[in-house]
N, C-alpha and C positions, 0 to 999 in steps of 0.2 A: 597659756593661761598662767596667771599668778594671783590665786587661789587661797584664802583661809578656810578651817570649818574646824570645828571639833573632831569628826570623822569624814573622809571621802573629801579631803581638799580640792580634788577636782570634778571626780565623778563619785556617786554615792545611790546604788541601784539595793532598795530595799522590798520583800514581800511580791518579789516578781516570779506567780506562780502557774501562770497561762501562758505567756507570751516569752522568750528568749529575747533580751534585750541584745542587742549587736553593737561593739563598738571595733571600726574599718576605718581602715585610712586615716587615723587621728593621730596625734603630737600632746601630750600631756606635759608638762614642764616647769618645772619651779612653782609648784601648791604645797600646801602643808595642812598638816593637823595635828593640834592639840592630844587626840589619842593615835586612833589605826587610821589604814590607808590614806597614807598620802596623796598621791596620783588616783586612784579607785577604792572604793569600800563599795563590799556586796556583802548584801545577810539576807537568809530566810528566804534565798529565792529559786523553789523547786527546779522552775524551768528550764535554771541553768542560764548564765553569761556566755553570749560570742564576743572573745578579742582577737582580731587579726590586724594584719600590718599596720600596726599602732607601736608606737616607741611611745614608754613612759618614762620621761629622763628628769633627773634634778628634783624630787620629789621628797621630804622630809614627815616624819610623824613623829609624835613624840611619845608614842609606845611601841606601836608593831606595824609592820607591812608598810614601810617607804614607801614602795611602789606601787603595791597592791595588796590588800584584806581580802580575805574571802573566807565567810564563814556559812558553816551550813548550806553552802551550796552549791551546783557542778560549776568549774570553769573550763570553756575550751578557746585553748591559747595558744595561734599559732602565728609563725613568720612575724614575730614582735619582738621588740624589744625593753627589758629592763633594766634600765645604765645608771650608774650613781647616783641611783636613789639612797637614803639613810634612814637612820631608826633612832631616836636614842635606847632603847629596849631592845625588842627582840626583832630581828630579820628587817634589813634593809631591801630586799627585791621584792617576792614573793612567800605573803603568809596563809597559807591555807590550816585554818582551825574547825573546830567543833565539828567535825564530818565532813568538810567540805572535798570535795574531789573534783582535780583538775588533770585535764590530758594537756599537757603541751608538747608541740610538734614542732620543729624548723626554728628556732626561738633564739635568740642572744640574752644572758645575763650578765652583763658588763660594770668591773668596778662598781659594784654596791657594796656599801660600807657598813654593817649593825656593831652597836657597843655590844652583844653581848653573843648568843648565838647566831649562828644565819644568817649568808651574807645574799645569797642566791637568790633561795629559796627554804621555807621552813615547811616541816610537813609535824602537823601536830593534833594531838589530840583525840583520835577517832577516824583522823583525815586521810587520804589516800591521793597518789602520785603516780600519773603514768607519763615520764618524760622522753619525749624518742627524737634525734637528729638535730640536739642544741646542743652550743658553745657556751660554758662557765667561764672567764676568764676576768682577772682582777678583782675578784669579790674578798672582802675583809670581814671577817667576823672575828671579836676576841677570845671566844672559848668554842673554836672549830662548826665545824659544816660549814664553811667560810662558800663553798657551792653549793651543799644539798645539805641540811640538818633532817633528820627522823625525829619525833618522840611521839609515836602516834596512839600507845598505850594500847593496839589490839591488832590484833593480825588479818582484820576482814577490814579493807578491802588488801588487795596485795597491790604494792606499789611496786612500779618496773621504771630502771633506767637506762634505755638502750641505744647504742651508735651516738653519744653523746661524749665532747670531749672538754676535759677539766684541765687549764693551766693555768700558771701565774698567779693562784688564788693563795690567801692565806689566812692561816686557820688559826695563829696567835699561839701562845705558848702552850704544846702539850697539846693541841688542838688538832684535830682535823682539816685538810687543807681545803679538799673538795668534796668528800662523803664523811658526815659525822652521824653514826646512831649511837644517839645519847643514853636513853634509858628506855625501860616496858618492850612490850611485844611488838617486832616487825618481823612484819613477812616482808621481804625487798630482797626484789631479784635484778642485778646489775649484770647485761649481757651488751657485748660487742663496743665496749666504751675505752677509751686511749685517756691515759692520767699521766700528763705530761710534767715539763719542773715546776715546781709549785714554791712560794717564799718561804726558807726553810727557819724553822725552831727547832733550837731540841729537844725531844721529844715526840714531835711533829711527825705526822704521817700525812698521805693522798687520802687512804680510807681507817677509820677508827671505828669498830665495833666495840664498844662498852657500855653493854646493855644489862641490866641490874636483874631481868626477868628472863628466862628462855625467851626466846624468836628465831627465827628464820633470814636470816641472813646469804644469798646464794653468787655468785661471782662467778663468769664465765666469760669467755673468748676475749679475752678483755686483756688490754696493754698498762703497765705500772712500767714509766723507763724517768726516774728523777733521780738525779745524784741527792746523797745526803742522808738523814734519816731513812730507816727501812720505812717502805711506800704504806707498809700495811700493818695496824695494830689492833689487837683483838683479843683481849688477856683470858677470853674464857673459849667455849666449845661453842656457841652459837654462829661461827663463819665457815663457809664452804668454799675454795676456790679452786676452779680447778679449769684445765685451759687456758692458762693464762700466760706470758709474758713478763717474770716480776723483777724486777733487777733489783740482785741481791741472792734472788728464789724466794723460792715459797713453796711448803710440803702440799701436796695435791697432784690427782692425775692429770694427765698433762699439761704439766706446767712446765715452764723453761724459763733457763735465766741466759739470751743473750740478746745483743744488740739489733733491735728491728728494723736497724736500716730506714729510718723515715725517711721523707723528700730531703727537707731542707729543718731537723731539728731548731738549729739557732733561731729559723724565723717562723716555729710553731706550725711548720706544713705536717700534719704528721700523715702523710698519705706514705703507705708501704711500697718500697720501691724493688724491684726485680730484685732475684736472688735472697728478699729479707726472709728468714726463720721463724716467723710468724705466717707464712702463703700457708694454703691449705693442711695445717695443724687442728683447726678448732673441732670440738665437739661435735659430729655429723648428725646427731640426734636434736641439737637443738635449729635443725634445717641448714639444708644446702646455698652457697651463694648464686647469685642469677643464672652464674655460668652452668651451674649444676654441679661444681665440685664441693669438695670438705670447706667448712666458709673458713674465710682469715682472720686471724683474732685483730683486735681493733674497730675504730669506727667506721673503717673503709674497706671497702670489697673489690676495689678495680686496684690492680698494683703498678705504679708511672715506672718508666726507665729513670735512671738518677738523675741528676744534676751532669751532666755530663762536660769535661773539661773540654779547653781546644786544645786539638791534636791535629797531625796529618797523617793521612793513610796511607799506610806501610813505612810508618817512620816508628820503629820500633825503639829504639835506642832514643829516642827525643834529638838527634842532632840535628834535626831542619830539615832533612832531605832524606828522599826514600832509595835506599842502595845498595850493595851485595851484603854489607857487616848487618843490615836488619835482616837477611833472609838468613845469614848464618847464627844471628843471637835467637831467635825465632826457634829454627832447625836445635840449637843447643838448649832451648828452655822444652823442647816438645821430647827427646830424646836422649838427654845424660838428664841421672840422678842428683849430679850434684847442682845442677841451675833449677832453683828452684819459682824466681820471679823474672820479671823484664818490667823495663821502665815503663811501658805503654800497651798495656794489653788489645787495647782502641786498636791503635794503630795496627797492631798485629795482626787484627782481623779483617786484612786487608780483600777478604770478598765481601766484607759484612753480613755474616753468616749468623754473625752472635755467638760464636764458640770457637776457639784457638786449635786448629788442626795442621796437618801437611799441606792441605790444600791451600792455605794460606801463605806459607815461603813459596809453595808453585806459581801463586800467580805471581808476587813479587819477582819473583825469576824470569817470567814470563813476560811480564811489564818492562825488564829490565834490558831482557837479548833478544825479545822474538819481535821484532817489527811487526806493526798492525794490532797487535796482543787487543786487548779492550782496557780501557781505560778503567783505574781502579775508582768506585765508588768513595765519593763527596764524605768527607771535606778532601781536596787535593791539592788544589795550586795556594789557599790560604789556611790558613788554620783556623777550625769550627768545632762545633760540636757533632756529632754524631746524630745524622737524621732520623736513624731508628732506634728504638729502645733493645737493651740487652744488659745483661748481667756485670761486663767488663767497665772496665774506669780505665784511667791513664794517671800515674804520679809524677811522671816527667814527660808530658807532652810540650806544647808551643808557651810560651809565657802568654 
């Protein structure tokens, strides 16, 4: 659709107080409007809006809500999309005003662009936000919440952002990258969310509390890992963070400042992987993960084996071949103090046990002089990755 109107360029759902309008499986794209919602405006309509698997892309307004208006009324929004939509005003994705309240679940906010705050999503005025298991990623706003903006002026209802993850957003100078509460009374509780590198300014933070009125501001299990500016800034008494991940630190009970070990950082996987110092740290009060232990701080509860190099089993030493100098460097890193590393930990663990013991130069010994021995566990004749997940890596395995 390419769409004009003063409001609701493509969709425009008013005084819908009986019936839940639904909008499924649609494609919104390149409409405009003179004032709000480009892609959708909704007002005054008790019953509440359905959006799912609906992307509203390339959508323009020429005051508020690119993508989508919602005022005074419920919105539930899931498994959709809001992509490069713009504003010239306020908030190019989603604007929720005058009370309105939206849940959105499984959701993408992608590269939306507002001139002024909010590039996401805007939560204003009376209005309330429950966001749970969406991506922020490339949104621009010039004076921060460049992901999530607040200014909701009262603390009923409470807005929650949880297992949600912010990158590559940016928040403009001094601004907020991915969470800005600007001014007035919030209540907002952000739990189990990952605040990746975000486009840096200086000044510029992930999350900015500089709120003019007392509020409620709460932060838990939750991952801050972006070089540059400290992640977090909040010049008064209204932020709580505690559980957290913050690099840099951050005063609060458990919190810690190291490396979480993502999947694949460079390429925004931020799935926690074996061995990272974020596994079962979080809060136990604010519930257990599926498995039933302390949950992990971040947006992900299952932790992957790394990225794992190619190596060959029981080639310790990385020279190509598995042979008495790996079962002696092995035997010297497991029992003198002064060998403190080996080239290939992989390779070492040539039972694939996932932990570096004696039993390990036994079997290479074994594999070496005892005919019939068993063959050591894959990768062997080429060089691969390690079929099972564990803790160890290799820095000088096979090229």
């Amino acid at each position: 659709m390419e769409n004009n109107a003063l409001v609701g360029g493509g969709i425009t759902i008013r005084e819908c107080n009986t019936i839940a309008p639904t909008i499924t499986g649609c494609q919104l794209n390149n409409n405009s409007c003179i004032d709000s919602g480009g892609g959708i405006f909704i007002t005054e309509s008790s019953a509440g809006v359905i959006i799912s698997s609906t992307t509203i892309e390339a959508n323009s307004a020429g005051i508020a809500g690119g993508g989508l208006f919602v005022e005074t009324s419920p919105l539930w929004f899931s498994e959709s999309i809001l992509e490069e939509n713009t504003a010239s005003m306020v908030c190019s994705g989603m604007y929720l005003y005058a009370g309105a309240m939206a849940i959105c679940e499984g959701s993408q906010f992608i590269g939306n662009e507002g001139a002024f705050i909010g590039g996401g999503i805007v939560v204003s005025y009376y209005s309330g936000l429950v966001c749970r298991d969406s991506i922020f990623t490339g949104n621009v706003s010039d004076l921060g919440g460049a992901g999530i903006a607040f200014d909701v002026l009262s603390r009923q209802p409470q807005s929650i952002v949880e297992r949600c993850i912010f990158t590559d957003n940016d928040g403009g100078m001094s601004g907020a990258a991915d969470i800005g509460v600007s001014i007035n009374d919030v209540d907002l509780k952000i739990s189990h969310c990952t605040f990746g590198p975000r486009v840096q300014w200086p000044g510029g933070s992930s999350l900015m509390v500089a709120a003019s009125t007392p509020g409620v501001v709460e932060v838990v299990n939750s991952i801050f890992w972006a070089e540059g500016e400290p992640p977090i800034f909040s010049p008064g008494n209204q932020l709580e963070v505690h559980h957290c991940d913050v690099i840099g630190g951050y005063p609060g009970s458990g919190n810690i400042d190291e490396d979480p070990l993502f999947y694949d950082h460079a390429a925004r996987d931020f799935r926690l992987t074996f061995g990272s110092p974020c596994i079962d740290i979080g809060d136990p009060s604010e519930g257990l993960d599926p498995d039933g232990s302390v949950p992990d701080l971040g947006a992900f509860n299952d932790p992957v084996a790394p990225i794992s190099p190619n190596f060959l089993r029981g080639d310790v030493d990385g020279s190509g071949g598995s042979n008495i100098s790996d079962a002696v460097q092995l035997l010297n890193f497991l029992f003198l103090p002064t060998v403190s590393e080996i080239g290939c930990p992989d390779g070492g663990d040539a039972n694939d046990s996932g932990t570096l013991n004696l039993a390990d130069a036994i079997t290479i010994l074994q594999r070496l002089f005892i005919p019939g021995s068993p063959p050591l566990p894959e990768p062997v004749d080429e060089c691969g990755q390690d079929p099972t997940g564990d803790a160890l890596g290799c820095d000088s395995g096979c090229p």
